[in-house]
N, C-alpha and C positions, 0 to 999 in steps of 0.2 A: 703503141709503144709501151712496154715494160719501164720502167725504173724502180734503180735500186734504192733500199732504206735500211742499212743496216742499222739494228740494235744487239748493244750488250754481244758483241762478237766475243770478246775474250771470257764473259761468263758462259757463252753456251761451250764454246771451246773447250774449257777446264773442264766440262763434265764428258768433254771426251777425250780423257785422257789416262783412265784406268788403265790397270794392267789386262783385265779381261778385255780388252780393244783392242790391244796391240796389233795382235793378227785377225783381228775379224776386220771385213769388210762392211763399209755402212756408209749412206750417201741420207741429205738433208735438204730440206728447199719447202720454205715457208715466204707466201705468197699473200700481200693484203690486197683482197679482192675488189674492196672497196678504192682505192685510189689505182690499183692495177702495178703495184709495186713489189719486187722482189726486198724481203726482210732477210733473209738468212739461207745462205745456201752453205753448203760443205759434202764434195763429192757430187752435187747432184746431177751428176750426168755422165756416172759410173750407172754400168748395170748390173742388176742383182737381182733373185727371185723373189716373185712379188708375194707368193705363198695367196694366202686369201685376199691378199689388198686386189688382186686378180678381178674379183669381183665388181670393183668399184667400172673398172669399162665393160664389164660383162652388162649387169644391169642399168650404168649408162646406155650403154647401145640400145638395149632392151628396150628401155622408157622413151630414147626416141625413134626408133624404128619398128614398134610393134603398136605403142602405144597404152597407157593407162590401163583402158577396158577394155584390151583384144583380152581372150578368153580360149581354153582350150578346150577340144567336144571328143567327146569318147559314145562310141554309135554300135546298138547294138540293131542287128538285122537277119530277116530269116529268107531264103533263098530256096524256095518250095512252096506249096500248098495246104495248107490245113486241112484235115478230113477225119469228121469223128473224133476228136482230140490227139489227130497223129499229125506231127509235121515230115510231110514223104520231100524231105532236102534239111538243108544245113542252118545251122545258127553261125552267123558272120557276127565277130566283135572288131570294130576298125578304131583303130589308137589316131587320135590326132596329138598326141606327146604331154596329154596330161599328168605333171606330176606328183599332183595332189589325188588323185584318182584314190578312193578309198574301200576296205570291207562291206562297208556301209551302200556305197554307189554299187558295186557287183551286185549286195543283195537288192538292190532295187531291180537290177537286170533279173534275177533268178522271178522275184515276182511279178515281172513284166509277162514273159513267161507264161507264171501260172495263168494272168488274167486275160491270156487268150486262151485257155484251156489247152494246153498241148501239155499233154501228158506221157507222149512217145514221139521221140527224133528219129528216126532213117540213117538222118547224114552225121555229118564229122560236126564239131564245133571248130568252127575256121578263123584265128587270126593274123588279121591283119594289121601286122606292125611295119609297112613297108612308107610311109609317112617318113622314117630315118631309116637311114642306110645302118645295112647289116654290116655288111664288108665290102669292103672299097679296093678297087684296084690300083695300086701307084705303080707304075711303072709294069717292070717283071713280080710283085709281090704284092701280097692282100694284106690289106689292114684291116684288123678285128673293132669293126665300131661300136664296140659296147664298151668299150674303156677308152676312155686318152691317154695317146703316145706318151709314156714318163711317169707313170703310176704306179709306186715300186710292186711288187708283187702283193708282199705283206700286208698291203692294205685291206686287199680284195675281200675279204670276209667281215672287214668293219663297215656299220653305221653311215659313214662318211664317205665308203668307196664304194656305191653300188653302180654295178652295172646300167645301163639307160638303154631305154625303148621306147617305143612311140605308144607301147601300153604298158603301163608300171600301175602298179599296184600296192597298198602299203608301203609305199617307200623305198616299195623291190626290198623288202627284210621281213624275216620273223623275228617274233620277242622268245628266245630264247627265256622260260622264266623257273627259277632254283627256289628253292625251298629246303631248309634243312629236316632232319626226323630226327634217329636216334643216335648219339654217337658212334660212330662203328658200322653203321648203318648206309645205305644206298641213301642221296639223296632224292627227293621228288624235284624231277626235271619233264617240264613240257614244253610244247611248241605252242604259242600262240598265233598266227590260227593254226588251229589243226589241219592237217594237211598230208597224205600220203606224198606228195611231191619231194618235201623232204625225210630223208631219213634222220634220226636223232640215235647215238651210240653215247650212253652215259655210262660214265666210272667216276663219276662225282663222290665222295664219301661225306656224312656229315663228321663235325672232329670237333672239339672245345677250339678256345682261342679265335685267331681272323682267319679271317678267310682268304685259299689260296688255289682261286677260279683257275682253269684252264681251261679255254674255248677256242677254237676252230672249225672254218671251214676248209676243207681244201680246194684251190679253184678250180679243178676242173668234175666236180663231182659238190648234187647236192645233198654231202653228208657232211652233217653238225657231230663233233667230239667234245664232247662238256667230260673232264676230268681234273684230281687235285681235288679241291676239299673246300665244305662251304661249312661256316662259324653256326655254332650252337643256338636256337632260335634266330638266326637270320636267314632271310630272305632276299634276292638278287633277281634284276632282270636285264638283259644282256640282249639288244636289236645285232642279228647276224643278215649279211647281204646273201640273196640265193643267187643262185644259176640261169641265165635266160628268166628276165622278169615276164615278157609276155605267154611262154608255156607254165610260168606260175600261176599266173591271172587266168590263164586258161584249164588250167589241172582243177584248181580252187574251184570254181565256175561248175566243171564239171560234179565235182564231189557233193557243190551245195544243190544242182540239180536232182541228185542220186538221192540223196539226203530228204529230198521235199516229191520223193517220190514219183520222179519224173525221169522216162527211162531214153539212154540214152546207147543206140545200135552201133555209131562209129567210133573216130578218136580224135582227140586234140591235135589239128595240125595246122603248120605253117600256111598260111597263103600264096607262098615259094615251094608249098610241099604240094601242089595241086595233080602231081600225079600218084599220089594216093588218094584224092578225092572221089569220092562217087557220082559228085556232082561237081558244076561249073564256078568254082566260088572265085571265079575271076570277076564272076557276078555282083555286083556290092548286094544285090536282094534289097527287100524291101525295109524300110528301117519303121522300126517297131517301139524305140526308144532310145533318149542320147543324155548323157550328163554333161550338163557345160559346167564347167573349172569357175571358181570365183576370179575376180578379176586380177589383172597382170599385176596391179600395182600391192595386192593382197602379197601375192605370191614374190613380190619384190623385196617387201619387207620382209619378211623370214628369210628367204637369201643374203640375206646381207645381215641380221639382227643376229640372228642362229646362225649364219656361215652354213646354209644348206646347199653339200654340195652337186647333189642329182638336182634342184632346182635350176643351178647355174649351166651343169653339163645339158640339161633339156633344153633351157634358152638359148644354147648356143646353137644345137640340132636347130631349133625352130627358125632362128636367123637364116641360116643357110637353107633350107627347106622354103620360106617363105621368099626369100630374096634371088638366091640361084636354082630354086626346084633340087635341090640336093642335099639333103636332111642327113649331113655329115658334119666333123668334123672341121675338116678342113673348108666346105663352103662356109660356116659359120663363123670361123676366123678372118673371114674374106670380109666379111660385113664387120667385125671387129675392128677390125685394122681400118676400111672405110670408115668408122666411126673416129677412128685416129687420128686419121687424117683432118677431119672436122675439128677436131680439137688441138690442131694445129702440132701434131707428133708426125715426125719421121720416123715412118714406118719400116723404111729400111732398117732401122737402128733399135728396132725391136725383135723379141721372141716368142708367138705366142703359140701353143702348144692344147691348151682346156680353156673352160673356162671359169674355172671354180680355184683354179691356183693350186690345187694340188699336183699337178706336174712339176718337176725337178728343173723340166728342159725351157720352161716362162722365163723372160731375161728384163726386163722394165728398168726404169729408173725410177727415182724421187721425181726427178722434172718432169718425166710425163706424163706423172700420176696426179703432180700438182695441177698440168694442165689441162689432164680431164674433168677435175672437179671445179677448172676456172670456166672452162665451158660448159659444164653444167650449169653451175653459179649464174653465168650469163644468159642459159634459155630458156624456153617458157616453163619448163619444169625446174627452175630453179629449190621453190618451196618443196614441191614432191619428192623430188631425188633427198635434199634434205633431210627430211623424215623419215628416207629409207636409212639413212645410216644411224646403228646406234648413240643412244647417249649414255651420259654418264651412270653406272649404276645398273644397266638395261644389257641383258643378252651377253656376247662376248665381253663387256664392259663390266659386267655385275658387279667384279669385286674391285675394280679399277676407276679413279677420279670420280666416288664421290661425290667432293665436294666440288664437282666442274658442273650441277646441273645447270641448264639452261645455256651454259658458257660451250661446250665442246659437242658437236654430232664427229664417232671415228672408227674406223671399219680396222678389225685386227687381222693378221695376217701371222698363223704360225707354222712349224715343220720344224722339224730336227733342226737346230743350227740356224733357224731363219724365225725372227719376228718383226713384224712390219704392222706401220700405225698410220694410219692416213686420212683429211676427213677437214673441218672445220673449226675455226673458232670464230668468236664472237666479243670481243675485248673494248669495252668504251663504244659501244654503238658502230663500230668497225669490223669488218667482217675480213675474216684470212683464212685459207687453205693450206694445208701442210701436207710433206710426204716424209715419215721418218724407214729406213730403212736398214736393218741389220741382216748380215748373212756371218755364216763360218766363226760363229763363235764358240768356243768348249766351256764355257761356263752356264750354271743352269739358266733357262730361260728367265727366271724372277729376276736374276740380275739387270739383263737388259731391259727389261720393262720397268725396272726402275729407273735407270738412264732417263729414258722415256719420258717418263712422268715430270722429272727432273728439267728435262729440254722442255717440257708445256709449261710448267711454272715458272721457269724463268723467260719464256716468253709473255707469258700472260702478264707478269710481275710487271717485263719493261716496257712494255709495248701500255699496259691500261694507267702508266705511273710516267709515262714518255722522257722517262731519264735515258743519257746518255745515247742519245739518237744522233746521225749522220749521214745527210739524205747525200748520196750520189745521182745526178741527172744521167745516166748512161744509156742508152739503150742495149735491152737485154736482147737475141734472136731470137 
């Protein structure tokens, strides 16, 4: 049984009742964990996009359906013979959806390599990234899984929107990195890593005064356009998402082979593409060496501290992968939603789309955000989950409450017209959950987040000072 505790209603009230509210939509529901009592609701059980608060059931699910210290392997393997320093078959790299997969881990492959002495390949370099589905059948039409449904276009070449594979590399991006010269002058523009994979077309100028970057990619092509003008002794460096993350990892692979003098007769191809193979690389081959991923709970906190949102799109694939054999999308909402359900959400009465909250098409409420973090709160990963959401000062929080340390762990949640705040407090040895939620507002974002701040401190205020309290026995559903 829920009951109600209302505090300080007409002060939280008043602070929503600017003009910049008017027409926005925004729902409220603050929960004390500790006695199991609703303190304040308003709207909460309108729906509204959760933006990154998305997160908060993404890697709930995660922590209890994968576990702590599952772990991700990335395996690399040769599919032939060695002879005299030739391998007569293929080099097999097999993605299990690691997405911390780094530069650094490839080159440990490339010297894997060397330290069998194969200094000439025969075959292709073959992977396989069939671990998550490429593209999915619904109905009469295919859906592209390297994106979630409701991503607006525009993202696709930022930091934050990369495409997901079951082999990602780098973050699936290069660092775009500028440098100014002479006024008037072309600026020095590279790619870091280097890489033939992508092309880079620069009309960058260096000029006096700020700088006024222009960068894209365009989605269906991996060419980078750096143009517009970079500031007199400065320097910039700009993460762009590429095209197909696992023919990146595979291109790369290839070139640092070339590089360390080790030659190589076929080409980078799919493990779907095995009719251009010369060999059988339906094979997995022999595996020669594998990097395992630090553990889940590593990789939980960056998801949630940094809002990483290929972190959260991999965890979703892996959910469904591991639970329905189908490393999609849509299996891994299926586990989602069963995660919902444990946490006592009608799932009906949700929309869930990613998992990282950047889809448009996400629909949640305050209440059933509250009551995933009441079930968190409640299971044996209470502490854990905890420590994955920022505090104060920390991550999305940096510049925000301060003076809440110790007092507030709270996961941000932004997009055009949407910011959302959700997460804990901790007030007189009493413990509460909160979901604050704004959409469709035209005012700048700093406004609402002041709101925000505004509704924590006068909760904090009335709730650790226990004025004006008003316990109703109701039961809540």
């Amino acid at each position: 049984m829920i009951v109600l505790l209302f505090v300080s209603i007409l002060s939280i009230d008043s602070i929503l009742t600017p003009p910049e509210l008017s027409n926005a939509q925004y729902g409220i529901c603050v929960l004390d964990l500790s006695n199991d009592r609703v303190v304040y609701v308003r709207n909460s059980q309108k729906l509204l996009v959760p933006a990154s608060n998305m997160k908060i059931i993404t890697t709930g699910a995660s922590l209890c359906f994968l576990g702590p210290e599952y772990r991700f392997k990335t395996m690399l393997a040769i599919n032939g013979k060695i002879k005299k320093n030739k391998l007569h078959g293929d080099i097999i790299i097999t993605g299990g959806g690691d997405p911390t997969f780094s530069l650094e881990n490839l080159e440990q492959f490339v010297l894997t390599i060397k330290k069998h002495k194969i200094k000439e390949i025969t075959g292709n370099i073959i992977l396989d990234d069939s671990y998550f589905t490429d593209i999915s059948l619904n109905g009469n039409s295919f859906t592209f899984e390297r994106l979630p449904i409701g991503w607006a276009w525009h993202y696709l070449d930022a930091r934050y929107a990369p495409e997901i594979s079951a082999l990602s590399m780098n973050k699936n991006c290069v660092n775009v990195k500028m440098k100014s010269t002479k006024p008037g002058d072309y600026a020095d523009v590279t790619i870091e890593p280097e890489t033939d994979y992508v092309r880079l077309i620069n009309n960058m100028i260096t000029k006096q005064g700020e700088d006024s970057i222009i960068i894209l990619r365009r989605p269906e092509a991996n060419v980078i356009y750096v143009d517009g003008g970079i500031g007199e002794n400065h320097k910039k460096d700009i993460e762009v998402t590429v095209k197909d993350p696992a023919m990146f990892m595979g291109q790369y692979f290839k070139e640092r082979l070339l590089y360390t003098n080790i030659k190589l007769h076929g080409n980078v191809l799919k493990k779907s593409d095995t009719k251009f193979s010369t060999t059988d690389s339906s094979n997995a081959g022999i595996i020669i060496d594998s990097v395992i991923s630090v553990s889940l709970i590593e990789i939980l906190k960056e998801t949630n501290i940094e809002s990483v949102n290929l972190y959260a799109e991999i965890l979703v694939k892996t959910l469904g992968a591991r639970y329905y054999e189908e490393g999609s999308f849509r299996a891994g909402i299926r586990v989602l939603k069963r995660f919902l359900r444990m946490c006592g959400v009608d799932t009906n009465a949700v929309s869930l789309w990613d998992g990282s909250g950047l889809s448009r098409h996400n629909l949640v409420s305050p209440y059933q955000l509250a009551l995933v973090l009441r079930f968190m709160y409640r299971s044996k990963f209470s502490g854990t989950f905890y420590e994955l959401l920022p505090k104060a000062g920390v991550g999305t929080l940096e510049y925000r409450f301060n003076d809440f340390e110790g007092i507030m762990r709270a996961k941000t949640g932004s997009l055009h017209a949407v910011t959302c705040l959700s997460g804990y407090l901790c007030i007189d040895e009493t413990d509460y959950c909160f979901s604050m939620m704004f959409n469709n507002f035209t005012c700048k974002r700093k406004r609402i987040e002041q709101i925000q701040e505004q509704i924590i401190r006068v909760i904090e205020g009335q709730l650790s000072t226990k004025n004006n309290v008003k316990l109703l026995m109701i039961n809540v559903k």
